[in-house]
PyMOL Python script that loads the backbone (N, CA, C, O; Angstrom):
from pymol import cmd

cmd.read_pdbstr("""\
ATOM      1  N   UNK A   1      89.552 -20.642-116.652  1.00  0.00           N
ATOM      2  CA  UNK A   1      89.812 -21.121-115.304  1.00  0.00           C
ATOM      3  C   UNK A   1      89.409 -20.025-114.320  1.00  0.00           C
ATOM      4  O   UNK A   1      89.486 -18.806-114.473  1.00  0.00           O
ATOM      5  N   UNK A   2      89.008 -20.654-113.383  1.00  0.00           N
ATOM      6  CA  UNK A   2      87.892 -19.117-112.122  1.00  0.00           C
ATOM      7  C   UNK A   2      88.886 -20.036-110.736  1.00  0.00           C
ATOM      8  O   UNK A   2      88.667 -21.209-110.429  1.00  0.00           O
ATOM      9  N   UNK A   3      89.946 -19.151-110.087  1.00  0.00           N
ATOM     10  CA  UNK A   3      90.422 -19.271-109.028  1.00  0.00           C
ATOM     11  C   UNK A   3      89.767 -18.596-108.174  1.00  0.00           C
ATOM     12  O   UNK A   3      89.528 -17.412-108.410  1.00  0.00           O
ATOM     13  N   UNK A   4      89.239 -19.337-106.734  1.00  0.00           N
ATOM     14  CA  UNK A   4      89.074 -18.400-105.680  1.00  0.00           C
ATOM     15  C   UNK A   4      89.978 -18.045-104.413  1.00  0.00           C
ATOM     16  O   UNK A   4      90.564 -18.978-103.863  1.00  0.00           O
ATOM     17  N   UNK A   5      90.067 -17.245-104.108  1.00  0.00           N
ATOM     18  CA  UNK A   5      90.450 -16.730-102.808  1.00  0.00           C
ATOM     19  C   UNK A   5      89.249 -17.047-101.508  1.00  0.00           C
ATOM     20  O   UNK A   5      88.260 -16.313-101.502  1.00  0.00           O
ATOM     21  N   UNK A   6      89.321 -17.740-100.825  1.00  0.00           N
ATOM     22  CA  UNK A   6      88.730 -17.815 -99.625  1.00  0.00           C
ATOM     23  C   UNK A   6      89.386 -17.489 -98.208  1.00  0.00           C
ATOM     24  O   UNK A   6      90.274 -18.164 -97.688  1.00  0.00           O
ATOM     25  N   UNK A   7      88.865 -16.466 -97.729  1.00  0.00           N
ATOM     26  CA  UNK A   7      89.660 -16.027 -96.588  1.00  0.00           C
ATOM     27  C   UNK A   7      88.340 -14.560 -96.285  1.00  0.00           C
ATOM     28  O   UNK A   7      87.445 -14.126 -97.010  1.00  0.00           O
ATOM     29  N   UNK A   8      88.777 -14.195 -94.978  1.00  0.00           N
ATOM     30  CA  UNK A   8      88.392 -12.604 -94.269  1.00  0.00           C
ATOM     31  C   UNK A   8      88.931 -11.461 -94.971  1.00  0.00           C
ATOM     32  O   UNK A   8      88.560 -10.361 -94.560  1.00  0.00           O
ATOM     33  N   UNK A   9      89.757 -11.502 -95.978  1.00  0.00           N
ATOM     34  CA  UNK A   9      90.736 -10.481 -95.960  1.00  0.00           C
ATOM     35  C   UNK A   9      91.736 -10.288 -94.981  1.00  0.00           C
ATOM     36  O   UNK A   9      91.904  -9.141 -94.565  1.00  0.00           O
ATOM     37  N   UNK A  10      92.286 -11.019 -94.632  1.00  0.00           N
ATOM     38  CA  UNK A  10      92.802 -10.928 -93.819  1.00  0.00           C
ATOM     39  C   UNK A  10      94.341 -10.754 -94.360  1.00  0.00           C
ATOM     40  O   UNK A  10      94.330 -10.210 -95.464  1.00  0.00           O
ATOM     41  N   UNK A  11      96.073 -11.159 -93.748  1.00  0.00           N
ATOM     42  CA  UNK A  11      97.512 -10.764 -94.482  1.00  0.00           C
ATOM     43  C   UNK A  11      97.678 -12.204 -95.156  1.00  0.00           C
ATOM     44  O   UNK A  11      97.976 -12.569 -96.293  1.00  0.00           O
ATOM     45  N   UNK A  12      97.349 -12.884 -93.938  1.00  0.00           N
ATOM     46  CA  UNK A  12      97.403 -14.532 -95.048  1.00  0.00           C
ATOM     47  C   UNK A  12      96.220 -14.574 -96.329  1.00  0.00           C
ATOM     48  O   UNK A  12      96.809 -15.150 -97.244  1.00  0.00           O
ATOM     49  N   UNK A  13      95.271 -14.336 -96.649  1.00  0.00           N
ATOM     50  CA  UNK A  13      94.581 -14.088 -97.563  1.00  0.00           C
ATOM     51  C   UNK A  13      95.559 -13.420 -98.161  1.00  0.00           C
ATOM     52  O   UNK A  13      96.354 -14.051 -98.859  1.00  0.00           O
ATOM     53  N   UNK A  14      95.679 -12.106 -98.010  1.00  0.00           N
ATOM     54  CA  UNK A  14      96.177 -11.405 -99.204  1.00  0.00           C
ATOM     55  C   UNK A  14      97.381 -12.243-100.279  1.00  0.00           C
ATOM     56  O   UNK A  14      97.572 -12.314-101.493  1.00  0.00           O
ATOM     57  N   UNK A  15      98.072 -12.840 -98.935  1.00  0.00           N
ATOM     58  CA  UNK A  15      99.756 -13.118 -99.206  1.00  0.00           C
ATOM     59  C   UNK A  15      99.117 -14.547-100.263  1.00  0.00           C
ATOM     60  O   UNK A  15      99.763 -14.854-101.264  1.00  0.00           O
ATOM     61  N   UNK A  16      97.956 -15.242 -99.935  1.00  0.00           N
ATOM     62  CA  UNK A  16      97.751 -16.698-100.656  1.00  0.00           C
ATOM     63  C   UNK A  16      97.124 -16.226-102.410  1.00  0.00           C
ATOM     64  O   UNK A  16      97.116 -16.957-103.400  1.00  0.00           O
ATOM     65  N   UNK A  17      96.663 -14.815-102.308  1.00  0.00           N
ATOM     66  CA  UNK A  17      96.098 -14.337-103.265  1.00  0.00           C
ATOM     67  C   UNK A  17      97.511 -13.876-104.518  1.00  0.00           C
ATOM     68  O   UNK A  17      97.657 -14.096-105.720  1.00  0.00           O
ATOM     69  N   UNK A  18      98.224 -13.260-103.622  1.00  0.00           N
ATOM     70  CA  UNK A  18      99.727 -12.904-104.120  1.00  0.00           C
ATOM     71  C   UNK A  18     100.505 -13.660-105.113  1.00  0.00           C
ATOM     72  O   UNK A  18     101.027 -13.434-106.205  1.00  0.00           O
ATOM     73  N   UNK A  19     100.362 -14.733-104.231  1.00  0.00           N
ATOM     74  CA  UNK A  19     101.277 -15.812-104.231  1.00  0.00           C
ATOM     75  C   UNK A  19     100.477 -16.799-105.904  1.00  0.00           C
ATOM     76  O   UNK A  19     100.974 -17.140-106.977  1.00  0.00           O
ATOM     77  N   UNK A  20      99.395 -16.900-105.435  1.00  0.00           N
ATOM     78  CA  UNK A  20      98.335 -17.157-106.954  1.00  0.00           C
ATOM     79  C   UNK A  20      98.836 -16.586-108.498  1.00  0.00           C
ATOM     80  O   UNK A  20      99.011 -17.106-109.600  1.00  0.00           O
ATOM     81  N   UNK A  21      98.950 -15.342-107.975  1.00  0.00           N
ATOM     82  CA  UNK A  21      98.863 -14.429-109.208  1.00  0.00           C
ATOM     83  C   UNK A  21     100.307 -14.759-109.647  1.00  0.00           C
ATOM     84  O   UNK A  21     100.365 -15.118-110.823  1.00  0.00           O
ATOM     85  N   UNK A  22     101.475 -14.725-108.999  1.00  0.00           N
ATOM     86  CA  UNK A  22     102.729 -15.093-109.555  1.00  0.00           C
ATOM     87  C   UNK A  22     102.729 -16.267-110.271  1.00  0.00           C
ATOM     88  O   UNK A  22     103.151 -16.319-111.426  1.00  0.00           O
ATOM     89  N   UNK A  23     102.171 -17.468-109.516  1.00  0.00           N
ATOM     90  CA  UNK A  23     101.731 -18.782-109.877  1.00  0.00           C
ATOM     91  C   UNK A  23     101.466 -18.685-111.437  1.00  0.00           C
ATOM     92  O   UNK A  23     102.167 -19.093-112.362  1.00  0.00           O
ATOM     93  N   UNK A  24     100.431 -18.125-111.454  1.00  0.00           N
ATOM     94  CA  UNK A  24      99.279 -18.135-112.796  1.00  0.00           C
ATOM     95  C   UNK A  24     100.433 -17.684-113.949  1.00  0.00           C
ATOM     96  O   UNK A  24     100.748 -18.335-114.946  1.00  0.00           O
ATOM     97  N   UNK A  25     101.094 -16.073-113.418  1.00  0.00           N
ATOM     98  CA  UNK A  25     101.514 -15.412-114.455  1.00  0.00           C
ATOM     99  C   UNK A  25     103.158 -16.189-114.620  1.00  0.00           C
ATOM    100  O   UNK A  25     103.988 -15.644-115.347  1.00  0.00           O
ATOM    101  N   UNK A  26     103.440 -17.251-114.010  1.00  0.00           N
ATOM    102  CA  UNK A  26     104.667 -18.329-114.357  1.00  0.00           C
ATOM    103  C   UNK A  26     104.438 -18.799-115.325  1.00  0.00           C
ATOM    104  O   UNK A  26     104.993 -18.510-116.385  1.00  0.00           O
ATOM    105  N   UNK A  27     103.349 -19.837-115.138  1.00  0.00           N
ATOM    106  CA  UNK A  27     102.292 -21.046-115.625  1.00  0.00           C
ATOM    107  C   UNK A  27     101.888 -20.131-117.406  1.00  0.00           C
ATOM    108  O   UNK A  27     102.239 -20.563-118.504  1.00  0.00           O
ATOM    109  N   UNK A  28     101.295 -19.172-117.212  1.00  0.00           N
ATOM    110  CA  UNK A  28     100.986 -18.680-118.627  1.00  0.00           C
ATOM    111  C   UNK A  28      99.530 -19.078-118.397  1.00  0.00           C
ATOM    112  O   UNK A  28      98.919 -19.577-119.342  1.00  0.00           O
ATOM    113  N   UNK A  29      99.012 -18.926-117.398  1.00  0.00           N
ATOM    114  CA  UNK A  29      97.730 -19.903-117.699  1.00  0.00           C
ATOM    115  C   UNK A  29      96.867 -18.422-117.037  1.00  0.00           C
ATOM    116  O   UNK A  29      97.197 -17.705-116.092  1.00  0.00           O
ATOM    117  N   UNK A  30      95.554 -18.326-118.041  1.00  0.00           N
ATOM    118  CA  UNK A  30      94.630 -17.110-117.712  1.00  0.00           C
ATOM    119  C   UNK A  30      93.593 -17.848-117.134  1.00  0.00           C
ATOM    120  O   UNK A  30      92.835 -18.762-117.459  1.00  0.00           O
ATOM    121  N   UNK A  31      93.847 -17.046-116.041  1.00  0.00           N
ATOM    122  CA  UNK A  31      92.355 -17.237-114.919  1.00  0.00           C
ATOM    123  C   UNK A  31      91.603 -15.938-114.248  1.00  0.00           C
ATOM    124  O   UNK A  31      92.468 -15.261-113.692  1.00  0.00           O
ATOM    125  N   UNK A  32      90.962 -15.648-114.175  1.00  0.00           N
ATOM    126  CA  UNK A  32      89.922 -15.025-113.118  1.00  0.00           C
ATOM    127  C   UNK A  32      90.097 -15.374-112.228  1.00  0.00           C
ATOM    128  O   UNK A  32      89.824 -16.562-112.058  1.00  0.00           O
ATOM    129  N   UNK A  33      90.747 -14.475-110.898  1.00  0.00           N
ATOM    130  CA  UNK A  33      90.662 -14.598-109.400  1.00  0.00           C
ATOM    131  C   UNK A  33      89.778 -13.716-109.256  1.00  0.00           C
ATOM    132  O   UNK A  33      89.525 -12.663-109.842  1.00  0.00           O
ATOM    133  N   UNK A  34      89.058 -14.606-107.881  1.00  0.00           N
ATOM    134  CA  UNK A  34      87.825 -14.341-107.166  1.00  0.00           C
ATOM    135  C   UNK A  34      87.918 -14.168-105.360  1.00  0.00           C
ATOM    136  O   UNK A  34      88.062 -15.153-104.635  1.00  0.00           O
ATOM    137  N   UNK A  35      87.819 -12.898-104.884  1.00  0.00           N
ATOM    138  CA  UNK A  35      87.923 -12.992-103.494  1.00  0.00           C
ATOM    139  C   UNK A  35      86.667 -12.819-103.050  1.00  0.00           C
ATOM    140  O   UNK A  35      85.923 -11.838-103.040  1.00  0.00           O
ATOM    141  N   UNK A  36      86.515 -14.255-102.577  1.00  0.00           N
ATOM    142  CA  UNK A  36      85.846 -14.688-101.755  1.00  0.00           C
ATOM    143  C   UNK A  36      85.667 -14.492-100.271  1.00  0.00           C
ATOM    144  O   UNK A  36      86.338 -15.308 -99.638  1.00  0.00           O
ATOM    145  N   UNK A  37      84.733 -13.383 -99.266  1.00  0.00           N
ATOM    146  CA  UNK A  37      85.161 -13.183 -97.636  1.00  0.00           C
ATOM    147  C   UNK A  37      83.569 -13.033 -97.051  1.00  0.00           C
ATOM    148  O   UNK A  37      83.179 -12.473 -96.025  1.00  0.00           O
ATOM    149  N   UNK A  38      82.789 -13.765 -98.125  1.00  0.00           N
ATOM    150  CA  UNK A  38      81.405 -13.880 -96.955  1.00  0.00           C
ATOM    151  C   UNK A  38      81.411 -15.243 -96.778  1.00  0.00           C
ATOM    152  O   UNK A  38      81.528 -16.031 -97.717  1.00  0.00           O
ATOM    153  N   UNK A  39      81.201 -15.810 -94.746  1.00  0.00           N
ATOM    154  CA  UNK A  39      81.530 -16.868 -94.328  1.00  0.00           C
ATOM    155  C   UNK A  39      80.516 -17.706 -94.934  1.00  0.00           C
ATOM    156  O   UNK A  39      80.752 -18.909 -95.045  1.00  0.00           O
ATOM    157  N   UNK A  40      79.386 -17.214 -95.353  1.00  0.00           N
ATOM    158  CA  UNK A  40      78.575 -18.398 -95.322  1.00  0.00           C
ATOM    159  C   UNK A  40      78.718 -19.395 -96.880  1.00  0.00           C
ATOM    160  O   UNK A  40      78.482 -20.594 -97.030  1.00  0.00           O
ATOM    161  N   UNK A  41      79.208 -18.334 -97.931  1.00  0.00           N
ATOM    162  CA  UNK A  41      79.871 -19.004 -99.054  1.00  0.00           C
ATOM    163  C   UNK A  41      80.866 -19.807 -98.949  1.00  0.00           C
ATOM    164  O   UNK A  41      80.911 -20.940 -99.428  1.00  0.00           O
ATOM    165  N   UNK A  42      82.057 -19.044 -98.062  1.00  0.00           N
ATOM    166  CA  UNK A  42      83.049 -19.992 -97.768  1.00  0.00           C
ATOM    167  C   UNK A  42      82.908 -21.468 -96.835  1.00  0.00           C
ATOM    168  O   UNK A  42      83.735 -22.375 -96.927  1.00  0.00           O
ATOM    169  N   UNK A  43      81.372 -21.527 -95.683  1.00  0.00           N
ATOM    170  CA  UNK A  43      81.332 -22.423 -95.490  1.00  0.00           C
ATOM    171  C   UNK A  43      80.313 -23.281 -96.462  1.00  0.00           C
ATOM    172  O   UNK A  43      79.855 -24.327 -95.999  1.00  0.00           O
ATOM    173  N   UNK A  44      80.051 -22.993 -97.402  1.00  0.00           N
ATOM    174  CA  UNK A  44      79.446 -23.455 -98.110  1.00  0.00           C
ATOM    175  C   UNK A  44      80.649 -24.686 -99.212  1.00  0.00           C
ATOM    176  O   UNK A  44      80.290 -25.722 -99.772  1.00  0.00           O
ATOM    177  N   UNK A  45      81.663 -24.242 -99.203  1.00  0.00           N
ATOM    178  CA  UNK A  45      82.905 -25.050 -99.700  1.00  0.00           C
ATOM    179  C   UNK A  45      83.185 -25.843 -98.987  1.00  0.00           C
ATOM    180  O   UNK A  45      84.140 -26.589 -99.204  1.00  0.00           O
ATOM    181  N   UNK A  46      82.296 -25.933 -97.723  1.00  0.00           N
ATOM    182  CA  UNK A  46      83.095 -27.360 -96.311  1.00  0.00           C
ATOM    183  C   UNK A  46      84.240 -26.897 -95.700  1.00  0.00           C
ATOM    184  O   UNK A  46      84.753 -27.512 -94.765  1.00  0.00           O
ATOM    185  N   UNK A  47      84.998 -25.162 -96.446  1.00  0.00           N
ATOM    186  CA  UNK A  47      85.896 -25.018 -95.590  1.00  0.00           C
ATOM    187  C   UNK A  47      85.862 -24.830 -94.227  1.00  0.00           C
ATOM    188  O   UNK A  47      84.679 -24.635 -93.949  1.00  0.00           O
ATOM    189  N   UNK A  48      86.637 -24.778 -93.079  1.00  0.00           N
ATOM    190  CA  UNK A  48      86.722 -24.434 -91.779  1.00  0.00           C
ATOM    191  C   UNK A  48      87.603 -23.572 -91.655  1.00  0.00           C
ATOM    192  O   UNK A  48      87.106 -22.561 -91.159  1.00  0.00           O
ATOM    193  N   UNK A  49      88.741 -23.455 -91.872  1.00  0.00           N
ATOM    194  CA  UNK A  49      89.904 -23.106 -91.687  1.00  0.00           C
ATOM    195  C   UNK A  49      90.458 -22.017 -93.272  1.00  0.00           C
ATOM    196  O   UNK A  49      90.850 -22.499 -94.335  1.00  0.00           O
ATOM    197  N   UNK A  50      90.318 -20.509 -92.953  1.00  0.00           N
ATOM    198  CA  UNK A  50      91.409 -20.111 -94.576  1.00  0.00           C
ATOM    199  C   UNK A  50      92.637 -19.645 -94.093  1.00  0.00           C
ATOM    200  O   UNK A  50      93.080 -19.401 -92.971  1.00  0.00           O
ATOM    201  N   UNK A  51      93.060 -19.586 -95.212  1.00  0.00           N
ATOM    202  CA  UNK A  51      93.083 -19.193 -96.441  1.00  0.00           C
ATOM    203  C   UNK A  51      92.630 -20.208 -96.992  1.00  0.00           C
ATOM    204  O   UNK A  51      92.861 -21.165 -96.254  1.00  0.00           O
ATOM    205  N   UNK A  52      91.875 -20.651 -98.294  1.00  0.00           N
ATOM    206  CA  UNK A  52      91.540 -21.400 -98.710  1.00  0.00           C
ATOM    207  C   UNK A  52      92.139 -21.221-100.939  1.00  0.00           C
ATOM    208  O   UNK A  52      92.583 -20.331-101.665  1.00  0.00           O
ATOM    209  N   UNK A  53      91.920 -22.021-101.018  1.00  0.00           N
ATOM    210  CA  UNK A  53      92.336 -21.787-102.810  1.00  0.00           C
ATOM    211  C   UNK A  53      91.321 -22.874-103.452  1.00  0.00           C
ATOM    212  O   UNK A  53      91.322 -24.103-103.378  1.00  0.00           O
ATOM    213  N   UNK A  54      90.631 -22.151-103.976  1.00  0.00           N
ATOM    214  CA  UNK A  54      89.468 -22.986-104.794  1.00  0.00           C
ATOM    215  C   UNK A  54      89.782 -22.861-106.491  1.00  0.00           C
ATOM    216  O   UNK A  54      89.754 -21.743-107.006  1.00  0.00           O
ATOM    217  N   UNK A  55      90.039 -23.910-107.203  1.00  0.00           N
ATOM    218  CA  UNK A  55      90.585 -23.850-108.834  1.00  0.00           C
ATOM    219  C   UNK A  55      89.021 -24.412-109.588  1.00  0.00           C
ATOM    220  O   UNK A  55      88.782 -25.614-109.705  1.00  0.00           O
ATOM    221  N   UNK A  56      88.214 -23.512-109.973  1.00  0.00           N
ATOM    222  CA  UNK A  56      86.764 -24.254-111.038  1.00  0.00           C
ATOM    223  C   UNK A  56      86.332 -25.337-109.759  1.00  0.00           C
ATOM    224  O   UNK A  56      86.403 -26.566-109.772  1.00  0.00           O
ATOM    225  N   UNK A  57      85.919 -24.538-108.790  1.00  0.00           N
ATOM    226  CA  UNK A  57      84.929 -24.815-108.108  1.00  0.00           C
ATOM    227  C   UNK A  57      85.177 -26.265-107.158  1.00  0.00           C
ATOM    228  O   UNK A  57      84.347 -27.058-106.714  1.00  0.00           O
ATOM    229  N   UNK A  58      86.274 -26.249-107.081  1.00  0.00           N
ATOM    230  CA  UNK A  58      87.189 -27.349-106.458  1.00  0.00           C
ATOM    231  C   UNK A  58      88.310 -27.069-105.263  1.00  0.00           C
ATOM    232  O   UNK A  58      89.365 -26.514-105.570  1.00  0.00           O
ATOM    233  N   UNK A  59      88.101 -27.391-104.158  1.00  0.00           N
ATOM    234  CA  UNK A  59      88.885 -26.991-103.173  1.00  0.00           C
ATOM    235  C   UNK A  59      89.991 -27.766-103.167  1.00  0.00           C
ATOM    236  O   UNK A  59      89.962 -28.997-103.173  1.00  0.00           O
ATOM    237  N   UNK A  60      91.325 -26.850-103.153  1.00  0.00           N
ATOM    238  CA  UNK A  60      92.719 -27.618-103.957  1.00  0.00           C
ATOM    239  C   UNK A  60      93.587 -27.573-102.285  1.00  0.00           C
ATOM    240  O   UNK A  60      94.364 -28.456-101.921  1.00  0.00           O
ATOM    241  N   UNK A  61      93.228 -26.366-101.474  1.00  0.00           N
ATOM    242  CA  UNK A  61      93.532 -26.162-100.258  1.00  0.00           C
ATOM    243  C   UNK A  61      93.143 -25.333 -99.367  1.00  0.00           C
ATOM    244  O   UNK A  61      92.864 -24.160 -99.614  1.00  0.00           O
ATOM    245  N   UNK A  62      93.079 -25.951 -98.060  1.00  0.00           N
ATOM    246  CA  UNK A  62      92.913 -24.463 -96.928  1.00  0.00           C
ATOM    247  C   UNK A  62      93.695 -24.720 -95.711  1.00  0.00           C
ATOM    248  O   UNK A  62      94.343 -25.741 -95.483  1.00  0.00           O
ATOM    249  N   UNK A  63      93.559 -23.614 -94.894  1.00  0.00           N
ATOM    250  CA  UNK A  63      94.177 -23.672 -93.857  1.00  0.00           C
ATOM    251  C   UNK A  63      96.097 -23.219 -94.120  1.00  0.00           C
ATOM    252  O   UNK A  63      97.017 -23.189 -93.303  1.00  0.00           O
ATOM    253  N   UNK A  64      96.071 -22.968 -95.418  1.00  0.00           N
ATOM    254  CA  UNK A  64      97.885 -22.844 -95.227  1.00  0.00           C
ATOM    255  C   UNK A  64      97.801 -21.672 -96.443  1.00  0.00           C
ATOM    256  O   UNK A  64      96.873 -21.488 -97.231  1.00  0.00           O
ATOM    257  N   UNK A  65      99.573 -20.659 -96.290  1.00  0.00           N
ATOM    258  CA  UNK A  65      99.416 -19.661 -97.208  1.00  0.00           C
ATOM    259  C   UNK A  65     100.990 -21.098 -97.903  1.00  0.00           C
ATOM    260  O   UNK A  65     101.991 -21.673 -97.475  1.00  0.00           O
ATOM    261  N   UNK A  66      99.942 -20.938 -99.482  1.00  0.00           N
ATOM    262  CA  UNK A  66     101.048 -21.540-100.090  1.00  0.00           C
ATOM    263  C   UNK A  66     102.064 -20.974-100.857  1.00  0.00           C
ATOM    264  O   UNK A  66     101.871 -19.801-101.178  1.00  0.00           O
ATOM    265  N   UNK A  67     103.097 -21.499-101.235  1.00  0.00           N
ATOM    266  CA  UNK A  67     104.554 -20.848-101.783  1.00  0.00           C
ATOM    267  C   UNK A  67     103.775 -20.932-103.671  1.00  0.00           C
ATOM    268  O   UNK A  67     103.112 -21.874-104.106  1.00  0.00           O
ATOM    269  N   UNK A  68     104.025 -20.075-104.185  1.00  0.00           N
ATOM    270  CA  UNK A  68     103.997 -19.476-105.811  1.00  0.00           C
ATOM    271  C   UNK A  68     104.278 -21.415-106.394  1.00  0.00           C
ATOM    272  O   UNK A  68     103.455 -22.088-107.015  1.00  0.00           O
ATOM    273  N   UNK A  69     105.753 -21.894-105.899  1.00  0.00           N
ATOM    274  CA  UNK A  69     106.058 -23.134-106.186  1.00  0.00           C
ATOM    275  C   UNK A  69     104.968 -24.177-106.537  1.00  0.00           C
ATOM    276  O   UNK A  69     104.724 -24.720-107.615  1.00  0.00           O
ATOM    277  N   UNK A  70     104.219 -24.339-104.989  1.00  0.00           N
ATOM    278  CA  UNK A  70     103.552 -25.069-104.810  1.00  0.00           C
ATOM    279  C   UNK A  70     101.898 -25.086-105.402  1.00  0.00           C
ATOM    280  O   UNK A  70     101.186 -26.067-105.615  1.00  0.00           O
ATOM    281  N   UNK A  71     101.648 -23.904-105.543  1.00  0.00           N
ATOM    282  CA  UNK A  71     100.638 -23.538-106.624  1.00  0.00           C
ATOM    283  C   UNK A  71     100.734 -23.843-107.589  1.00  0.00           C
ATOM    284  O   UNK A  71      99.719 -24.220-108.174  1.00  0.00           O
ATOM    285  N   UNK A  72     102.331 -23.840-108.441  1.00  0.00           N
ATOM    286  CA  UNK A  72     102.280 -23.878-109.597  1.00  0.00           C
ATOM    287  C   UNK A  72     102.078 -25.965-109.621  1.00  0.00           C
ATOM    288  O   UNK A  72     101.116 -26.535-110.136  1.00  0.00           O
ATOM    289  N   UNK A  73     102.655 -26.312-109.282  1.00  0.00           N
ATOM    290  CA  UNK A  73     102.019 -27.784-108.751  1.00  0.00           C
ATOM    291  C   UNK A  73     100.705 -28.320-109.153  1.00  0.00           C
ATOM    292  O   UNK A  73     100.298 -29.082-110.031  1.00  0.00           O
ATOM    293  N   UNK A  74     100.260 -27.729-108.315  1.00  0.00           N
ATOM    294  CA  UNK A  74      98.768 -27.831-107.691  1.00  0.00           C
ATOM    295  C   UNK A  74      98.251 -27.351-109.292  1.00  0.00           C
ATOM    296  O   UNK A  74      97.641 -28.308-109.769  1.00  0.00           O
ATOM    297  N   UNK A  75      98.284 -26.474-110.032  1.00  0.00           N
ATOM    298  CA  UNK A  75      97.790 -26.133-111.424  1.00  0.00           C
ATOM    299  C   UNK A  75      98.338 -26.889-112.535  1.00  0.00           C
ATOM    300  O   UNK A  75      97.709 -27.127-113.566  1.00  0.00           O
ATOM    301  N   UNK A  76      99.700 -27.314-112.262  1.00  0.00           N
ATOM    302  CA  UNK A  76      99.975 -28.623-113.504  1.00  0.00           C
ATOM    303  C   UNK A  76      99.023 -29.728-113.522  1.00  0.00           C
ATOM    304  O   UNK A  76      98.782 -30.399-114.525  1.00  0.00           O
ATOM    305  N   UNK A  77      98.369 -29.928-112.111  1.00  0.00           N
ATOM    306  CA  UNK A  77      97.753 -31.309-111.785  1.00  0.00           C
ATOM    307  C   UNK A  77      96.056 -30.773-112.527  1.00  0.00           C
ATOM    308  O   UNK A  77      95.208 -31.603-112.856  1.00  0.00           O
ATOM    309  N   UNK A  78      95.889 -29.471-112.648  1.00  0.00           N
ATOM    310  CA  UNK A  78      94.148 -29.657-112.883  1.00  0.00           C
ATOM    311  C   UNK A  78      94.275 -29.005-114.256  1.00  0.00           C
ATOM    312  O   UNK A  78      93.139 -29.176-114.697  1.00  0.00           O
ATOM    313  N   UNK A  79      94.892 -28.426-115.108  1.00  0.00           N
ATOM    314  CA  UNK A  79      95.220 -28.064-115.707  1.00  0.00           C
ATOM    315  C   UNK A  79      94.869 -29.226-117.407  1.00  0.00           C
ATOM    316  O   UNK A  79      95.295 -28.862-118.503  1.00  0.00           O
TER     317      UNK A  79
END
""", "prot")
cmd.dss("prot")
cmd.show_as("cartoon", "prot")
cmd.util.cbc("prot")
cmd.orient("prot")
């Protein structure tokens, strides 16, 4: 599994990247995170708005920093 980080680097980036890694290491599930902060890749995803969370090349969300919870969610469903 290849998670991305889409964002500037910015605190919400970091915090959505954070928040991933707790996710993952709940879940038991091994992935590769990827930070992603050149715009033209990220608009290349159709995003507008990051933080963004891309799961195998699939945009799961943007625009919001999500809770560890809600990640873990979001990874039961593609999983």
């Amino acid at each position: 599994m290849i998670v991305k980080i889409l964002g500037s680097g910015c605190k919400n980036c970091e915090t959505l990247a954070d928040n991933t890694k707790v996710a993952l290491k709940e879940t038991g599930l091994d992935a590769e995170i990827i930070k992603v902060t050149d715009f033209q890749e990220i608009m290349a995803y159709g995003v507008m708005s990051t933080p963004a969370l891309v799961i195998d090349e699939k945009v799961v969300s943007f625009g919001k920093v999500l809770k560890p919870k809600e990640i873990v969610q979001i990874l039961d469903k593609v999983r």
